[in-house]
N, C-alpha and C positions, 0 to 999 in steps of 0.2 A: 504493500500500500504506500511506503514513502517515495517508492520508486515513481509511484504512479503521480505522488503529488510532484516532487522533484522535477519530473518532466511536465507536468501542465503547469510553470511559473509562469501561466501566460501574463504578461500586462496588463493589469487590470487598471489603467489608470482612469481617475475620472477627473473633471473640466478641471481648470486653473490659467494662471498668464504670469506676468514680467514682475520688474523692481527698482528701485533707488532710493535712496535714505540717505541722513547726514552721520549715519553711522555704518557708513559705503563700506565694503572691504572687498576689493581684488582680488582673490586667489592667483592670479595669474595674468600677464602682458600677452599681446598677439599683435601682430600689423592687420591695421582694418583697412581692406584694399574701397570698403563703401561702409557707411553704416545706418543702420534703419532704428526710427523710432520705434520702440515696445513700450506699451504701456496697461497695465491694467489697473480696477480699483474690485475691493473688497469689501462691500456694503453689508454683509452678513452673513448668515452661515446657514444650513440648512438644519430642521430641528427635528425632522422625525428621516424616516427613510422611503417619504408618501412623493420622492419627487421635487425636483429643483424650485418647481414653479407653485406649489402649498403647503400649507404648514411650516414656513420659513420666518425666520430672525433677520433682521435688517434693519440697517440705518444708522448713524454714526453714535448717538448716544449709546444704544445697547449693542453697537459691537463692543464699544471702551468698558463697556460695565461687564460683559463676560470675558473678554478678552482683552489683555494685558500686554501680550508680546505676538507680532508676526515676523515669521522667520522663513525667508527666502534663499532660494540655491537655485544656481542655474548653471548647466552643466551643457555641454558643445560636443560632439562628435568629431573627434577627431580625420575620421577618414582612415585610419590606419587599422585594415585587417587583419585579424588573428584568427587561430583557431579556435571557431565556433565551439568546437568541443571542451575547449579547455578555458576561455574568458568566454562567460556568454553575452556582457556588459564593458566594454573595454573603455567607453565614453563615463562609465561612474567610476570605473578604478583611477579615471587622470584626477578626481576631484574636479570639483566644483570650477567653471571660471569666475564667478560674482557671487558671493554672497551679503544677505542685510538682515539686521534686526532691525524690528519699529518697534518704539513705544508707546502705548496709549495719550501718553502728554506729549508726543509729536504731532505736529499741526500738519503733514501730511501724512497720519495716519491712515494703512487701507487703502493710500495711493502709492502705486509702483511705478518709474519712469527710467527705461533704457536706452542704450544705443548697442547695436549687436549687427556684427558685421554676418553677412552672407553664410549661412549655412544650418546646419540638424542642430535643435536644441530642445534640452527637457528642463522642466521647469516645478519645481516643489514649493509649497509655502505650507508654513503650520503657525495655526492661531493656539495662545496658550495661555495662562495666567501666568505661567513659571517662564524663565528664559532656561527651554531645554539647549537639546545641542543635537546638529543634525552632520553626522558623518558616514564615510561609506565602510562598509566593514566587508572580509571575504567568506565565504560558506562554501567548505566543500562538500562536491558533492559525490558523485560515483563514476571517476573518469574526468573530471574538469570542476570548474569552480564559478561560485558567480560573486561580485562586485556589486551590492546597491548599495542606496544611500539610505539610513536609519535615522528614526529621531528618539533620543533617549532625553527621560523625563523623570524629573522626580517623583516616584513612584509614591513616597512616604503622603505624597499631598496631592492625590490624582484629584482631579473635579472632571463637572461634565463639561465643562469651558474648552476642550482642546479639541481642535478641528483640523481639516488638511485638504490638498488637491495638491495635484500635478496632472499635466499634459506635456504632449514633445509635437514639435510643429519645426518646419523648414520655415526658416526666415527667408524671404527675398524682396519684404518691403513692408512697409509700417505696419504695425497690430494694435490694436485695443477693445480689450476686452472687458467683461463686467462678471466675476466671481462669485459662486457662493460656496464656502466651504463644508465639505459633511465630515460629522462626525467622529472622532478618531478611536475613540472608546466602545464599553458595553458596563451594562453594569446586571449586578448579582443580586436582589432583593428576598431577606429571608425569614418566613413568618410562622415563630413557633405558636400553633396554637393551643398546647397545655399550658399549666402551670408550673414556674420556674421555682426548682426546690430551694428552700432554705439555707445549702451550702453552695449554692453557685456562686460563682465569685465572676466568671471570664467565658465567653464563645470565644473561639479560636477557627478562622474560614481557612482552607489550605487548599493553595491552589499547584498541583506540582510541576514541575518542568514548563513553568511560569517565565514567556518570552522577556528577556532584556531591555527589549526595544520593539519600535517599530516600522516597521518596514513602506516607507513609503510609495515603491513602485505600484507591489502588488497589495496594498490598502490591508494588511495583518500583521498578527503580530511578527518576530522574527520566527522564521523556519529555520530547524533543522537542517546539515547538510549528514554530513560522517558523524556529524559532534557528540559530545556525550549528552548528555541531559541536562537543561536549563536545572537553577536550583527553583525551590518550591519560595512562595510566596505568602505568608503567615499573614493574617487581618485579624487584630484581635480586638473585641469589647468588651467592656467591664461592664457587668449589671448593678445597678447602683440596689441601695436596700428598698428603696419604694418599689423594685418593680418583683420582688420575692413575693412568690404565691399566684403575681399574676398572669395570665395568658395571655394569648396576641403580642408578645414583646416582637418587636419588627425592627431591621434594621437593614443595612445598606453597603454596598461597597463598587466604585467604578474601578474598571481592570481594563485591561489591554485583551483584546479578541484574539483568539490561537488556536489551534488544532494540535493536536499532539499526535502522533501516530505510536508513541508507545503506551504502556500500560502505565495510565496517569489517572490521577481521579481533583475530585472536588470535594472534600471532608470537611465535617462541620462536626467539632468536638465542644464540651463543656468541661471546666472545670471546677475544681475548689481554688482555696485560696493561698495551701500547700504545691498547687501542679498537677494534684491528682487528676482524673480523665473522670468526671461522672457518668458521661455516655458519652458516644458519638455514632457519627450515621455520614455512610457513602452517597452525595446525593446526586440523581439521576443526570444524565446528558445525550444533547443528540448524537454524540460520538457512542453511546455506549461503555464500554470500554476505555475509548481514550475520550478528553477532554474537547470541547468543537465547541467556542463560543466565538458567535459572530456579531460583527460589527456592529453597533448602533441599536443593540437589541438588548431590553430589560429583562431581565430571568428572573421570573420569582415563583422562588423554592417555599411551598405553605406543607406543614402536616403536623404532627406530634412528634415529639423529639426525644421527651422523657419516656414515652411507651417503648418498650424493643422492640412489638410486634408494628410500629406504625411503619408507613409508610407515605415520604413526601411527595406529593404532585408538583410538577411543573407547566407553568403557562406561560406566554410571551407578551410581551408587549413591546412593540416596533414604534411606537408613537410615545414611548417612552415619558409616560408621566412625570411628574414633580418628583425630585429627590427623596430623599428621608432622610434627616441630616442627623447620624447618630456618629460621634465621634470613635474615632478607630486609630490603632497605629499598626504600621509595618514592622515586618519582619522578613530574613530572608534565612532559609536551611538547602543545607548542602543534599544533592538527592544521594539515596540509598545505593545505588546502581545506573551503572553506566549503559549507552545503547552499545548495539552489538556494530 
């Protein structure tokens, strides 16, 4: 099965455009035998997965009130060919030729402005609260390797506020375009409805082989190439004493979308206030076996938790309602076993 995904990295890319900022930075000089205007703007972001054109966010107020930093790369094709088999991406291994950060209290915020001489280019931007950081890492794979460009984020303070696009377009004369960014995330919602004993002290959500990063091209988390296994991903809550005895405690967590092709799960343990384990429960996925949570899509996990015979149901929500703001912190553990 990984073989199978390895080989379909098709591009999944979805709409985006250009760049400039007073916090310009170059990657790299070229002689520009002509140069063309590029320019786009980024008026908001898209909010459900209903479609570019409904259910969308826009306008300058509430981009700057979700989003905080845009972060643009824009990378050139070289012309120089390799073996397809062995670089499958040879224009992301040169690195970026331009990249910009904007920030919300820039007065041309959400507006890009280039000059780009004649030829193939792709084009990333990601909206954030945080200023992540977007570079290209190598993944092998079975016979050759591939090259993209990643954006790694502070995981400890994920929100729904982070957003993305790329497109790759032949320049040979002016462009301007109008963006809306979708989604980068998914998020986990999960609703015990017994009542929470006496001695709980902590849920603990574990996610394993929990991706790094993400993968801009193809819009998920990072893939696996040869590599061992990502480490797992700890979210833990505290139950405070008002909520002992009661049912319905709900709570919340945004994550990065991934597929795992090994034997990975989603655990939802409880503890005391020593570390002990009061229970816990393997909870269901559309991967089965392995882990498959996509893009821009709310999972919520409802059943008994305290019962050992319950079992959790899960529904979707792609329109992805209001948050639950139930405070959480990260953690990271080292996986048990490596892929083969």
């Amino acid at each position: 099965m990984k073989n199978i995904y390895l080989s379909c990295i098709a591009v999944c890319i979805v709409a985006l455009s250009c760049k400039k900022d007073s916090t310009q930075k170059p990657i790299s000089t070229e002689v520009n035998t002509g140069l063309h205007a590029v320019s786009f703007t980024v008026p908001g972001f898209e909010s459900t997965t209903e479609g570019l054109n409904t259910n969308s966010a826009g306008g300058s107020a509430l981009l700057k009130n979700q989003i905080k930093y845009l972060h643009l790369v824009i990378y050139k094709d070289s012309g120089i060919v390799t073996d397809p088999q062995f670089e499958q991406y040879p224009q992301f291994a040169a690195g970026p030729v331009k990249e910009v950060i904007q920030k919300s209290t820039d007065a041309n915020f959400g507006t890009f402005k280039e000059s780009l001489s004649d030829g193939q280019y792709w084009f990333f931007i990601v909206g954030d609260q945080l200023a992540g950081k977007i570079n290209e890492e190598r993944t092998n794979g079975h016979g050759g390797y591939w090259t993209l460009p990643f954006y790694h984020l502070d995981n400890a303070l994920l929100t729904s506020g982070i957003y993305f696009g790329g497109f790759d377009t032949l320049i040979k004369a002016p462009i301007n375009k109008v963006i809306k960014l979708k989604r980068m995330v998914s998020k986990l919602t999960i609703r015990i409805t017994d009542a929470i004993p006496a001695n709980a002290s902590k849920f603990i959500l574990t996610l394993t082989d929990y991706p790094p990063a993400f993968d801009l091209l193809n819009g998920n988390g990072r893939f696996h190439g040869t590599e061992d296994l990502f480490d797992s991903a700890l979210f833990s809550y505290n139950i405070s004493t008002s909520q002992i005895g009661k049912s319905n405690f709900e709570f919340s967590t945004i994550v990065l979308p991934y597929r795992s092709f090994y034997e990975s799960e989603i655990r939802l343990d409880c503890v005391d206030k020593i570390g002990n384990v009061i229970n816990h429960k393997v909870l269901p996925s559309k991967g089965g076996d392995e882990v498959w949570i996509e893009r821009n899509t709310n999972y919520i996990y409802t059943g008994a938790f305290f019962t050992k015979a319950a079992q959790f149901t899960i529904t979707l929500d792609t329109k992805w309602n209001a948050p639950v703001n139930i405070p959480f912190s990260v953690s990271y553990s080292k996986p048990s076993k490596t892929s083969k």
